[in-house]
Each structure stands twice: as structure tokens, then as C-alpha cells.
N, C-alpha and C positions, 0 to 999 in steps of 0.2 A: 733567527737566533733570539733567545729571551733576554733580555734585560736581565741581569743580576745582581744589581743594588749592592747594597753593603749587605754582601754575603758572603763569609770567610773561604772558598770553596771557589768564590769571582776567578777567570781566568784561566783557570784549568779545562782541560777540552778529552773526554770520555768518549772511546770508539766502542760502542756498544753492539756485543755480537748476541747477546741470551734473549732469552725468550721465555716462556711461563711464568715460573716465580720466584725461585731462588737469584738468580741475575734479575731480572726487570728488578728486583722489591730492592736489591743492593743499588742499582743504579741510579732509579728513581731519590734512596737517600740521597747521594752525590747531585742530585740535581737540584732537589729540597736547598741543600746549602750550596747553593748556586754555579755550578760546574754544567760546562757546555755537554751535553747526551745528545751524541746522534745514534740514534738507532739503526743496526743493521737488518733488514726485516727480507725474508726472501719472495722474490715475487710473484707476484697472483694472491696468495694467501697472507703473508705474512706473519706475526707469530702465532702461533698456534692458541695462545687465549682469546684471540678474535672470535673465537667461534665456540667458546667456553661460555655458558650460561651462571647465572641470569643475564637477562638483556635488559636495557633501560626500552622505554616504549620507542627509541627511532633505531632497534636494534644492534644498536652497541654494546659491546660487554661490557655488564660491568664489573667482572674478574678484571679485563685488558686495562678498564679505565680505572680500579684502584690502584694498579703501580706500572704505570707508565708516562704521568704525568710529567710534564717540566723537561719534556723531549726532542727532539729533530727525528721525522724518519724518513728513511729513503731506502727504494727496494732496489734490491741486485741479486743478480746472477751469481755465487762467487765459483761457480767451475768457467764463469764465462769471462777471459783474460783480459779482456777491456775492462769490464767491473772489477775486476780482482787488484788489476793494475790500482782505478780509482780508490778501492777498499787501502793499497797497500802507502797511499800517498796519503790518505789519513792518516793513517797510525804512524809516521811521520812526523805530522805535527802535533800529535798527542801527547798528553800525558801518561792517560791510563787507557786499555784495554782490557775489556771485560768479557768474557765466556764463558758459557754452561754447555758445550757441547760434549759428548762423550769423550774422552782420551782419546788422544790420538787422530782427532777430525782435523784440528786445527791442524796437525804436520803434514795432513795428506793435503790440504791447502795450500801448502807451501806457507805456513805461517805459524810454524812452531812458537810458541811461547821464547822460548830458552833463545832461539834464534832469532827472534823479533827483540829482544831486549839486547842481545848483541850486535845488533845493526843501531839501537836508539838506546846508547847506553842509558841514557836518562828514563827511558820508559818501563812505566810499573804496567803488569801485566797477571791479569787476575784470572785463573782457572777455577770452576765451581763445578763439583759434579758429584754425584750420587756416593761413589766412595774414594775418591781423591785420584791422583795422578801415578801412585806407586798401587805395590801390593797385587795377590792374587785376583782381586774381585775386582782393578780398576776400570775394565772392561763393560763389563756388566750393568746393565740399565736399570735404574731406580725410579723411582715415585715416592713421594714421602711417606707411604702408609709403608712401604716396604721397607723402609729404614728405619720408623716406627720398630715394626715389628724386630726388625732384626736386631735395634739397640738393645731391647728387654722393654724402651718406655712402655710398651703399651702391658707386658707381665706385669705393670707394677700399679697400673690406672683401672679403674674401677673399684667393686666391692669384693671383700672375700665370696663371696656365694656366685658372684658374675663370672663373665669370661675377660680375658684380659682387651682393652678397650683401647682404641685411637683417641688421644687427645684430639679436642673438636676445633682445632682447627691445625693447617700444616707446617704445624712446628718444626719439621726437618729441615723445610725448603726457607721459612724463614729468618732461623736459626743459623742457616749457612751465608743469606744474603747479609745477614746483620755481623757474622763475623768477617765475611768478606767485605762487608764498611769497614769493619776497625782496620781488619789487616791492613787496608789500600792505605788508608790514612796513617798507618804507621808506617807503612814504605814512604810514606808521602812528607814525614818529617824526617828520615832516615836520608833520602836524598836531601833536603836542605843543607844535612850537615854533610853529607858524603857526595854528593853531585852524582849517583849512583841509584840508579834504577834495578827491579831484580823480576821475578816471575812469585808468584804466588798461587799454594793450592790449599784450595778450601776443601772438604766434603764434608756434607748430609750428614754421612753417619757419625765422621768423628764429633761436629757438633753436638748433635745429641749423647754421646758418650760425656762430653768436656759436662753436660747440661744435669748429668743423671744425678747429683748428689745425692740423697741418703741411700737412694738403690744400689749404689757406686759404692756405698762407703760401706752397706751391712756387705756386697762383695769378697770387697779385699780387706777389709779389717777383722771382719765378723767369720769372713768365710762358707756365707749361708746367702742359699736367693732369697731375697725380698718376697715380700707375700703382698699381695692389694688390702690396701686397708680403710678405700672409701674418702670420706674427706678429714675426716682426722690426721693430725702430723702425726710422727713417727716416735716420738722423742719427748713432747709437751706435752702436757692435758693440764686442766682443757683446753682444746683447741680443734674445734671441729663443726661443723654444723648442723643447728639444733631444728628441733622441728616446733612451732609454735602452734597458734591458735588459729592460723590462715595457713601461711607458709614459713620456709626455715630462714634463720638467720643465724651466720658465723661469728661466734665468742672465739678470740684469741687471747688465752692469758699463760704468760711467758713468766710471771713470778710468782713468787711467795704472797707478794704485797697482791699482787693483783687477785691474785684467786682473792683473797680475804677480802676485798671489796665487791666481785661477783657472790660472795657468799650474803653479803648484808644486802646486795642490793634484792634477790633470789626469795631474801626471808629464811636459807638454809646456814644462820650460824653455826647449827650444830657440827656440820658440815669442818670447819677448823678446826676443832679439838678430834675428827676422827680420824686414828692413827690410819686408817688405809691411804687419807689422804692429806698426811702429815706433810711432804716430801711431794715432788715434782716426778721423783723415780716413782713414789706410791701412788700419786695419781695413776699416771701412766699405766702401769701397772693394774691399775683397779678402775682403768675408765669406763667400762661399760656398767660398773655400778654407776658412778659418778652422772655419768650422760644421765640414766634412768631416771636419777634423783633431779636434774637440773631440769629436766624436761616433762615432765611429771608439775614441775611451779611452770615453766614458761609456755606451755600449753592452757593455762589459765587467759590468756591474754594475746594480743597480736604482736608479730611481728615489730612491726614501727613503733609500737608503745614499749616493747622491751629497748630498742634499740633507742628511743631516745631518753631513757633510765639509763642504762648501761653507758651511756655515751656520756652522761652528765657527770660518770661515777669517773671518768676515764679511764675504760676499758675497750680496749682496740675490739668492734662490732660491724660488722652490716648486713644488711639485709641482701639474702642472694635475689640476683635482681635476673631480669631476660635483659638479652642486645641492645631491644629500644626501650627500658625503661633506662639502662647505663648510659645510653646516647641522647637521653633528655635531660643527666645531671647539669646541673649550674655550674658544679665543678669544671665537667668537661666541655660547659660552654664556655666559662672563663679561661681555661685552660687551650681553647679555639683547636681542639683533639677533634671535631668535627665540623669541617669548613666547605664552604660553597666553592665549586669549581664545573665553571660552563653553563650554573643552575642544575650542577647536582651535587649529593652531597657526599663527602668523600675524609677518607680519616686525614685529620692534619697530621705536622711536624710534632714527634714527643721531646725535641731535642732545642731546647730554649740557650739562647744566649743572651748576658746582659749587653754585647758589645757589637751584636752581628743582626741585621733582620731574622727573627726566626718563624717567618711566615713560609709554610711550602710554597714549592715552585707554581708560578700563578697560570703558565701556558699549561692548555687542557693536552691532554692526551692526544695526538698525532691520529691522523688518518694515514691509514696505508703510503706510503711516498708523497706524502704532504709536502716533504723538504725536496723531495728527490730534484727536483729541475737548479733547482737555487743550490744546494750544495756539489751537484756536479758543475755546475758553473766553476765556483768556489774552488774544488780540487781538480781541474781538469790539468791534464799535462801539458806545461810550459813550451 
């Protein structure tokens, strides 16, 4: 079991049944702030990102090993009634259970949600799945690009002239583990004052529904689908990304005041006094003149030399960067958003406290039934 220091989260003990990414990445937070994760992994294989690429050079994944850190695993059977027994004397002394399996797996287990929390009135019990526990589609198998697709996100990403595009990385599955953090955690002060456990369902797609804002909002306010419009905002100008003398960097200016200082710094005063881009509606309205003109001067020059004018003038700027030039910021070393674990490198905790350790969880990621001998010791029947 890992040490848990001064970690607000110390004490709490997670019967972890998910697997890939929406549960592991929810759990793994809970372990981050210090809460007991044992893994339930099935055996021979275990989860399924074991075998998910890339591999680190001693062939480990490192899909498995960026969110399964700060764990306990132990393999079982659960159609086989000895291991099920053990599974069910866990959840016993739990807190929280957590699951991504399809609707309706856990009841054929003999381990309904609704019934597990009626036996452990105090126990919070989290279901995650593709499109939640109710409704016509709860059945049905998802993957994030299919959730993607079917929120509208991906109708609304990209460029007008493209096809509509997967955000580049899996926003549905992430999306869902990270609301199913908050959820847990607010059953989890909801019992404090009620002594009252409950069941919980996340899904995939509503998150990304909850997530869609302005495509959500020209919807049902506006009445019209959303069209792709590249990396420009919807509603501001300017506010997009420009293309310079190497490569682009993003100008975001949100006011009056601030255009007027991208104007002097630019050398485009004249730019102020024209009524097209009087107004923040007439920018908007008249951006592809606007862009023309702005990048037309900032083509003169690179990238980092506008951005560190722009910056000086303060105007919210940066340079669109790749993965590792972002994971070589001072920012995000100071920030310890990229931390050493086992000797390799792996994103840290984004969730700081002034009162709590906020270093993620330090035990590496589990081998297959790493725990398995020590925690059936642990649970075996009395």
C-alpha cells in the first residue's frame, strides 16, 4: 500500500474495476490525492492498455503507464465465486467503486450499483460509460471518436474547407473520468453531512454535450448548426492564429483597449479610426479583412520577436508550439506538469493545494497482480 502523506484524499480506499481511459484517468486522480486504488485487472491480460502502444524500451505501455499510477493490482476471475466472494469483501470496506463496463455487466455479476450501495449504505459507487446508464443507446458500445462524432464536436473542428476533424486527443474519455472526479468527490462531501452513500452515472457523450459551448449555444439560441471556422473564436476578433515570418502565433484580444494597443504595436493605426473595425461586432464581422492586414505586417518578422512586443504591450499571445517544445516550458517545469516517475517521464498533478501535498501519486504503475498475494492475504474470509 503507498504512503499517503498529507494528502486530503489519505484514508479513503477505491475498488477499482475500469480499464483503458475514462476510469483508469478518473482513478488515477483519486490516487494523485492520496486515496487507497486497488485495481481490479482480469487475469492473464489484464487491462486492456497493457497491450496499447507506444511501448517504453522494456515494453511497457506507456498509454497503461500514464494513468494507472499510485495503484494496487491484483488479477481475478470475477465469474469465478472465490474471487468474486474476495472482490465482494472489498467493496465492503470501501469507500468508492468505480466502473466503466458496459450497463448492465455489473448486475450480471451479482453487483449492481443500486444494490451494492444498499447493502454499504455509506458507499459511493461510480458508473462511466459511453452513453450513461438510462436511455435508448445505454447498451451500445462506444470509443471516444464515436462520441466525438455523434456530439457534433468533431462538425465544429477544423477549417470551413476541411472535413469535420477529431480533436487530437480523447476528449470524450477524458472529459468523462474528470467529471466523474468531481462527481465522486461531491458524493463524497454529500456523505459527510448525510452519512449517505448513493450510485453515480457519468457518460462520454453527455460530457461532451455539457463541454460544446458556442456550438451548444448557436444551437438552441440561434437555431442554426455551427459551421468550422478554423482557429479563430466565434464571437471576438481578433482572436485567431496568425501566420508570421517562420511560423504562426495566437493574438487574443477581447477589448476595445486591447485591439488599440495591437494596432500601435502592428504600425496599423490607421486600423482605429476604420469604421469596419470600429466595434468588436465589426471586427468580427469584417475579420478576414482584419487577419489580411495584421499578417501582411507580422509576416515581416518571426514569430518570438512579435510575441515578445506583443507581450511587452500586454496582449494575451503565444507562439503555437509542438508537445515537446510545451513540455520544455520553465513554466511547466516550475509548475512540476512534467515529473519523473520510475525514470520516466509522465504528466504530473494540475490540481495544487496550499494545505495538502500536491505531488502525484509516487508508486509507479503496477505489474499485472503485483499486489495480488498481499491483498488476498488482506481480504481473505474470516
Amino acid at each position: 500500500m503507498q504512503a499517503t502523506g498529507n494528502k486530503p484524499l489519505a484514508g479513503i480506499t477505491v475498488v477499482d474495476f475500469t480499464h483503458v481511459l475514462s476510469g483508469p484517468f478518473c482513478a488515477m486522480m483519486l490516487a494523485d490525492q492520496g486515496a487507497r486504488v486497488i485495481k481490479l485487472e482480469r487475469a492473464g491480460t489484464g487491462d486492456d492498455s497493457r497491450q496499447f502502444g507506444p511501448f517504453y524500451d522494456n515494453g511497457t505501455s506507456v498509454y497503461f503507464y500514464f494513468v494507472n499510477r499510485g495503484k494496487e493490482s491484483i488479477a481475478v476471475n470475477l465469474k469465478n465465486p472465490a474471487d468474486l466472494e474476495l472482490v465482494k469483501r472489498m467493496i465492503a470496506g470501501a469507500d468508492i467503486v468505480i466502473e466503466n463496463f458496459r450497463p448492465g455487466t455489473m448486475a450480471k455479476l451479482g453487483l449492481a450499483p443500486e444494490d451494492l450501495v444498499k447493502s454499504h449504505p455509506r458507499l459511493i459507487v461510480c458508473s462511466i460509460s459511453g452513453f450513461g446508464q438510462t436511455g435508448p443507446m445505454s447498451r451500445e458500445p462506444a470509443y471516444d471518436t464515436v462520441v466525438q462524432a455523434l456530439s457534433g464536436l468533431m462538425s465544429v473542428t477544423g477549417f470551413p474547407e476541411g472535413l469535420p476533424t477529431r480533436v487530437g486527443t480523447s476528449i470524450g474519455d477524458l472529459a468523462a473520468g474528470m467529471f466523474a472526479y468531481m462527481a465522486i468527490l461531491t458524493a463524497l462531501m454529500a456523505r459527510e453531512r448525510t452519512g449517505k452513500g448513493t450510485t453515480i452515472d457519468v457518460a462520454m457523450l453527455d460530457g461532451l454535450i455539457a463541454l460544446l459551448e458556442h456550438g451548444l449555444m448557436d444551437a438552441l439560441a440561434k437555431h442554426f448548426n455551427p459551421t468550422r471556422i478554423g482557429n479563430r473564436h466565434p464571437s471576438i476578433s481578433p482572436f485567431d492564429a496568425y501566420t508570421c515570418k517562420d511560423r504562426m502565433l495566437v493574438i487574443c484580444c477581447g477589448t476595445d483597449a486591447l485591439f488599440g494597443r495591437l494596432c500601435e504595436v502592428l504600425g496599423l493605426g490607421d486600423l482605429k479610426g476604420d469604421d469596419r473595425f470600429a466595434s468588436n461586432e465589426k471586427r468580427n464581422e469584417n475579420q478576414a479583412a482584419l487577419k489580411g492586414a495584421m499578417e501582411k505586417v507580422l509576416k515581416q518578422d518571426s514569430a518570438e520577436a512579435w510575441r515578445k512586443k506583443l507581450e511587452s504591450a500586454g496582449i494575451p499571445v503565444g507562439v503555437v508550439q509542438t508537445v515537446e517544445e510545451a513540455e520544455e516550458m520553465e513554466q511547466i517545469r516550475v509548475r512540476q506538469m512534467i515529473v519523473s516517475l520510475g525514470g520516466r517521464k509522465v504528466p504530473g498533478n494540475p490540481m495544487k493545494f496550499g494545505a495538502y501535498d500536491s505531488s502525484p501519486a509516487a508508486m509507479v504503475p503496477p505489474a499485472l497482480d503485483k499486489d495480488g498475494a498481499t491483498l488476498r492475504k488482506e481480504f481473505k474470509a474470516s
